[in-house]
N, C-alpha and C positions, 0 to 999 in steps of 0.2 A: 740354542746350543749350549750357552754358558747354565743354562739351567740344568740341563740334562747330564753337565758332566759336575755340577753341584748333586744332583740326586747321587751320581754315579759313586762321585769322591767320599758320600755319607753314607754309605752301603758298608758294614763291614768287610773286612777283607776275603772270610769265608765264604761269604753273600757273594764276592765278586768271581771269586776261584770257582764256585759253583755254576755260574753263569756261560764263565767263559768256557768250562767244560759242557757243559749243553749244548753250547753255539757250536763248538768242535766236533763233537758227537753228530747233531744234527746236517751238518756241512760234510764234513766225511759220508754221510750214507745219503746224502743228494746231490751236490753236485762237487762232486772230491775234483773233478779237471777242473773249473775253472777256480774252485776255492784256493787250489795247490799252493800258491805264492805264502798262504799264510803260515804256514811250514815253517817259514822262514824263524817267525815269531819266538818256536817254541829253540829252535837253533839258537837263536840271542840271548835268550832266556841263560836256559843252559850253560852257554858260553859267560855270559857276565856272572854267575855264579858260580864258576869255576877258576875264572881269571882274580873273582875279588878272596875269595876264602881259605887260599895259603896264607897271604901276605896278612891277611884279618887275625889266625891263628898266629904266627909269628909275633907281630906287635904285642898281640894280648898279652901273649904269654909272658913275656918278654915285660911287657908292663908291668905286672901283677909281680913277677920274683923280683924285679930292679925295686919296688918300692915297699917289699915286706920287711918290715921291721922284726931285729931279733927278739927272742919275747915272746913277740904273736902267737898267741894258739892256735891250730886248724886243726879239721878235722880229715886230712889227708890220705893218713894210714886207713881209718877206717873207710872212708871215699872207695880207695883203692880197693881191700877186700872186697865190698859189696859189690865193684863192678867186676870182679872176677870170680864171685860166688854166683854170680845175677848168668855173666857170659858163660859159664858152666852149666848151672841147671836148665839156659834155654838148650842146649844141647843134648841132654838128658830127656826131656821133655820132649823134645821131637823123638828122638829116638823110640821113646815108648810110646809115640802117640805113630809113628812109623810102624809098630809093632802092631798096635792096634787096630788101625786103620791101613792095612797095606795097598800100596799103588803101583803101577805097573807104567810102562811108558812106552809108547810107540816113537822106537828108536830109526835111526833110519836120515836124518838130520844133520845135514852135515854143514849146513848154514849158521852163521849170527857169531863165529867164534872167533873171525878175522885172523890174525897172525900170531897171537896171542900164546904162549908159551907156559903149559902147569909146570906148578915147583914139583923137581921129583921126587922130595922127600921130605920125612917133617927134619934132616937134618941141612936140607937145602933152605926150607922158610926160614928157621931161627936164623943161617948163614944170611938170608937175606935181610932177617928183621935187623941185628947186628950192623951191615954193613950200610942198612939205610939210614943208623944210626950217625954214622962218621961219612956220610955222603957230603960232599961241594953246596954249602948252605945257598947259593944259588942257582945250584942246577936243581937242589931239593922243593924251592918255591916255583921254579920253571917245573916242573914234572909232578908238582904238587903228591911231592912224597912225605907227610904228615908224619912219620916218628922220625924223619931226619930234620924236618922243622920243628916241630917241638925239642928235639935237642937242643940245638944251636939254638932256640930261643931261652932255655931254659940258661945255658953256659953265659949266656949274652945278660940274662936279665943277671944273675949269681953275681957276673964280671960289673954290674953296673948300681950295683947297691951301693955302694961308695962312690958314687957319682955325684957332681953337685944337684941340687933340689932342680934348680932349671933343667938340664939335661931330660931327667926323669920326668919334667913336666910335659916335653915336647913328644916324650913316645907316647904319653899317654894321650894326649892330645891327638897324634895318628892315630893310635887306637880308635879314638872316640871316632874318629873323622871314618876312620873304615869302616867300623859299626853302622853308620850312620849311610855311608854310600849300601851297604849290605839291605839295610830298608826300606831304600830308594828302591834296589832291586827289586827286593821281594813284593813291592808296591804294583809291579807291572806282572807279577805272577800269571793274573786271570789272563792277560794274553799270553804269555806264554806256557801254561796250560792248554789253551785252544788252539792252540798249533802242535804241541807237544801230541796231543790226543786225535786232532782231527789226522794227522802222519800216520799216529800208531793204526787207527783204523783204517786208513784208505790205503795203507800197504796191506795189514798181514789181515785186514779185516775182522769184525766178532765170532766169526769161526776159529779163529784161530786160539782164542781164548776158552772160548766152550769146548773146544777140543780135550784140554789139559784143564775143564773143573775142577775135579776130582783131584790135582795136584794142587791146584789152588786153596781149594777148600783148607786141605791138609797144614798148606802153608801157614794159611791165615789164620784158620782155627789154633794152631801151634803159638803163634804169635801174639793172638786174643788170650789165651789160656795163660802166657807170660804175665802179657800186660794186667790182666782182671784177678787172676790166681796166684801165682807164682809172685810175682812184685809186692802186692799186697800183703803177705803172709812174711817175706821180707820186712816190710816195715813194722809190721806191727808187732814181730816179735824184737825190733831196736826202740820203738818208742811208744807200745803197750798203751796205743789209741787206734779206736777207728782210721784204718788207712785210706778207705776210700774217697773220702774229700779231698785229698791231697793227691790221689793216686790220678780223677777225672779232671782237676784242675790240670795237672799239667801234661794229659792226653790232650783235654781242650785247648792252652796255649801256646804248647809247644808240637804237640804229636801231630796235628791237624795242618799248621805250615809246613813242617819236615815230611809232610806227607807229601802236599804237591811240590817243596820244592827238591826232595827227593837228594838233598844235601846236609848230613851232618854240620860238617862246618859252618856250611851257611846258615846256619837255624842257629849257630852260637849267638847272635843278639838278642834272637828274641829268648833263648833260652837264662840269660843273665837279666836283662828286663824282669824276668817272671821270676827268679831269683831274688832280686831286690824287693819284689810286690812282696813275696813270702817272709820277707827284713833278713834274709841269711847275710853272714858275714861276706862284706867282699873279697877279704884278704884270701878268702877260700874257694869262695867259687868261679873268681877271675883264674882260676887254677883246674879246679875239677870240671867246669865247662869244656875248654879246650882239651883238656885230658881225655876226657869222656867220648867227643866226637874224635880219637882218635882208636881209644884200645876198648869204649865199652860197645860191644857190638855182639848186643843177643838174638837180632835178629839175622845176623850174618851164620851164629853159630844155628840156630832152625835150619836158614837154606842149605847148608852144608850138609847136614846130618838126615836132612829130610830129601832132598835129590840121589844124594848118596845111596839112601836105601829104596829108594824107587827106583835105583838103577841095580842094588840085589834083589830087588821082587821078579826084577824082570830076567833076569839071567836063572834063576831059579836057586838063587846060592843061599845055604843054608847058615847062620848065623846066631853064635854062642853069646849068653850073654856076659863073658869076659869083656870077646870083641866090641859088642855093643856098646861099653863101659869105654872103652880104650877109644869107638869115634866119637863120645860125646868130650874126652876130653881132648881129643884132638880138633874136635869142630874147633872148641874152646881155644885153644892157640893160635889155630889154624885165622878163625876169625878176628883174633885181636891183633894178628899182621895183616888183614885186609886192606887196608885205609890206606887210599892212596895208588893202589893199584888197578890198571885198569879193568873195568867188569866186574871189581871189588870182592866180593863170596863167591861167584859164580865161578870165580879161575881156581877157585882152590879147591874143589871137587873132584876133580881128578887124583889129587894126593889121597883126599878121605877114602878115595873106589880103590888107590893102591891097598888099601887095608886087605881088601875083599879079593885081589890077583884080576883086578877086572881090566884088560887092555885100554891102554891110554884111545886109541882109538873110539870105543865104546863111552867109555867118559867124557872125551868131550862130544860127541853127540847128543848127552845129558849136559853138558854145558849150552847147548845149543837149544834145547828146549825151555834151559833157565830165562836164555834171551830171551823167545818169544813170550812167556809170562811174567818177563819181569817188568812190565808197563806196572803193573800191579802188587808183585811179590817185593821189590825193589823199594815200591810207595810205604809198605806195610813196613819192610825192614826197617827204612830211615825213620820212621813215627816212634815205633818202636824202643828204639838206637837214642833218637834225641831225646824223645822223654823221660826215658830214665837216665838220663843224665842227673837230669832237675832233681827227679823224683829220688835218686840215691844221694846226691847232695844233699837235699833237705832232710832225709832220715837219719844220718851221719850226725848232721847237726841239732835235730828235734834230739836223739838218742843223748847228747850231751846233755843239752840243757833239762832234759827230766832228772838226767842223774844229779844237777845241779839245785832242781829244788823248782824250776822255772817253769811257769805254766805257756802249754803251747796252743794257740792260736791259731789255726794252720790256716784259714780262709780268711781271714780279717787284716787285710794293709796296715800295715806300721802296731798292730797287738803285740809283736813277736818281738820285739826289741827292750 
């Protein structure tokens, strides 16, 4: 036994996520009654990474502004455009790739949307972004409402830069400590994975996915087209090298965990880990990580813009391409107040249909199909979502140091420095 969980604990962790999605797969399509209890697995999963990844965001943040010295350079401002150039154009991109590729949806669905309430307007979501702003900073970490804790950590870390050295040593020290409990988590992934998947199949079964290929495809092709096309072209017009070493590294380190563990936030360790591997400053990216997993969200702006228009393919509604322009920059908004909300992109599709006069009714029935596919649509967005976190941090900062004269290194530990 002690041997076999020796072999087990030397398996990489993808090795392990792979495994334990097999065993789930394979259990669900043979004996899903008596397998059921492992259900449970992917529950606790889920659940301890939603309970650790407010309070993870909070400290960090909070850490990183209490301890930056005046002076410091970062590369912020630009941080910021790129994750709102990046959350734009994926929206654009679906659009045209909607246009392209048009899909239709057998509506009819009036399951998977629970109680759940769309914003009625884009002048409701900014009223909400706002006010989640100046929300009860802990009813914000209890409801794990992320642009009201990134506030209150931001005001908190500001309030605490003139603190004595000690003070600032102890939150950082939480920090580390919640990092650290977050890896523990992510450690037990492969079981909760194989309960996550063996659920997904022995409720809605592989029919239910084959059903909606064809929207899938779309999704993920929209997604893949970001991440290989669109991203790269990004970099490499900021730091005038081959982007794609840098582009698969942190699909590989980061995009691949964010993928099963299907959480922003919680992918923020390994995303800062892979950070330091690349030697980017920490005074910056203890910043733009957290930031990133809260407002950069291009695969949020995809499912919005691409369900959206599978729900006028299906109505037969004709579509100018003004309007078309107006939902890629509304996906764009619309997505980077997702975070924190439940069903996250999914719920705000209904606003993108009011574009088009399409009955709140009908929209969420196209919420409803989000659900069923988002075992997978979801997996792809958070890959997505996290990686370019990394991947626009580090172009922000490579984009400095060429203009500075400094040779970059992109694959080679501690070169960059």
């Amino acid at each position: 036994m002690a041997s076999l969980l020796k072999k087990w604990t030397e398996l990489s962790l993808v090795k392990r996520i792979i495994i334990g999605l097999i065993i789930g797969i394979i259990l669900a399509n043979t004996i899903p009654n008596a397998a059921k209890p492992i259900s449970i697995f992917g529950s606790l999963f889920v659940g301890a990474l939603k309970a650790v990844a407010p309070i993870l965001v909070f400290f960090l943040v909070m850490s990183a502004i209490s301890q930056h010295k005046s002076g410091q350079k970062t590369n912020m401002k630009s941080i910021i455009v790129l994750y709102l150039l990046g959350t734009f154009l994926a929206g654009l991109v679906a659009v045209i790739a909607s246009f392209m590729f048009p899909v239709t949806l057998k509506l009819g669905l009036g399951t998977g949307t629970g109680n759940f309430s769309p914003p009625g307007g884009v002048t409701e979501v900014l009223k909400t972004l706002l006010m989640n702003i100046v929300d009860n900073p802990i009813k914000a970490l209890s409801n794990a409402n992320y642009i009201g804790i990134l506030a209150w950590a931001l005001l908190l870390g500001l309030a605490l830069k003139n603190a004595p050295e000690t003070t600032k040593i102890v939150i950082s020290n939480i920090a580390d400590a919640l990092s650290q409990i977050v890896k523990w988590v992510i450690n037990f992934a492969p079981f909760g994975i194989m309960g996550l998947v063996f659920n997904t199949i022995a409720v809605n079964g592989m029919a239910a996915l084959v059903n909606y290929a064809q929207l899938l495809v779309l999704l993920v092709g929209s997604m893949l087209f970001i991440a290989l096309v669109v991203n790269p072209i990004i970099a490499f017009i900021s730091i005038r090298q081959n982007p794609y070493p840098l582009v698969f590294k942190c699909l590989k380190d980061s995009g691949i965990t964010a993928f099963f563990t299907r959480s922003s936030a919680a992918n923020i360790p390994v995303n800062m880990a892979l950070c330091e591997e690349l030697g980017l400053d920490k005074d910056t990216y203890s910043v733009s990580i957290p930031l990133g997993a809260t407002i950069n969200m291009a695969g949020a702006a995809v499912t919005i813009s691409v369900l959206t228009l599978a729900a006028v393919n299906t109505l037969g509604i004709d579509v100018d391409i003004g309007t078309a322009l107006i939902l890629s920059l509304l996906s764009a908004v619309s997505a980077c107040g997702a975070s924190g909300v439940a069903g996250g992109s999914l719920l705000l599709i209904p606003l993108a249909c009011s574009l088009f006069g399409i009955p709140n009714d009908v929209a969420m029935q196209v919420v409803g199909v989000g659900f069923v596919v988002g075992v997978i649509q979801d997996s792809c967005e958070t890959a997505l979502n996290s990686s370019t976190d990394v991947l626009f941090t580090a172009v922000a900062e490579f984009a400095q140091w060429r203009k500075e004269g400094r040779k970059i290194s992109i694959l080679k530990k501690g070169k960059n420095k």
